[in-house]
N, C-alpha and C positions, 0 to 999 in steps of 0.2 A: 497083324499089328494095327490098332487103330490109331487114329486122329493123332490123340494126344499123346498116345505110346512113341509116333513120329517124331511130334514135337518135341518130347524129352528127348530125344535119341538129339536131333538136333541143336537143341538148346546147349547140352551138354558136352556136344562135339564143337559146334561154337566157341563155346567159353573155353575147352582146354585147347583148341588151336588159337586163338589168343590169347592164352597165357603161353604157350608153348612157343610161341613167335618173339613175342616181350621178353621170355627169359633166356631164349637161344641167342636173342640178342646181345643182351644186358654179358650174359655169361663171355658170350665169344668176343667182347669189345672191353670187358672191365677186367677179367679174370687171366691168367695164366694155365688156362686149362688148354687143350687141343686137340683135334681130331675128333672122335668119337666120341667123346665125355665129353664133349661142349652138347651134345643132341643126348645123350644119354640123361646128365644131371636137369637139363631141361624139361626132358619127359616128365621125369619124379617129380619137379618142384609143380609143373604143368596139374600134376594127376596129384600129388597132395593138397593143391591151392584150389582145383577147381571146384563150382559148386557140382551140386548132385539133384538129378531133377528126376523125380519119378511120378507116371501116371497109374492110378488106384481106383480101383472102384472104390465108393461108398453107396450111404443109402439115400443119397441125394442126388447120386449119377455117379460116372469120372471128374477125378480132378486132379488137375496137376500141384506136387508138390518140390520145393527143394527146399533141401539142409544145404549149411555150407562153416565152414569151420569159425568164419568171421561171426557170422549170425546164432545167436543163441536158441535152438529148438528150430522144429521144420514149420516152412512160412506154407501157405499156400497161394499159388499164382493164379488169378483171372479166373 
């Protein structure tokens, strides 16, 4: 795994543990759900909502990219 392969891994683990955190919240304080389905519907909203960060070779080096469903087309990062 290199560098950058790290960093997406993290980046990505990142953003869907805070989003996973914000919606486990939001769910188990606003909603009429309970038990299990409060971390269940969390995961999914967590893992549909979160961006997607992949490292790639090109012919210019590696580079890191992400999509995300807000953003129209893949950005690329730093």
């Amino acid at each position: 795994m290199t560098k950058l392969q790290l960093r997406a891994f993290l980046y990505q683990l990142g953003c869907f543990g805070i989003l996973f955190i914000l919606f486990r919240f939001l769910i188990g304080n606003y909603t009429n759900v309970e038990g299990l389905w409060i971390s269940m519907s969390a995961f999914v909203a967590g893992t549909l909502l979160a961006p997607k960060f992949y490292a790639t070779k090109t012919k210019d080096g590696e580079k890191l990219f992400m999509s995300w469903l807000f953003v129209k087309g893949i950005k690329e990062i730093g």
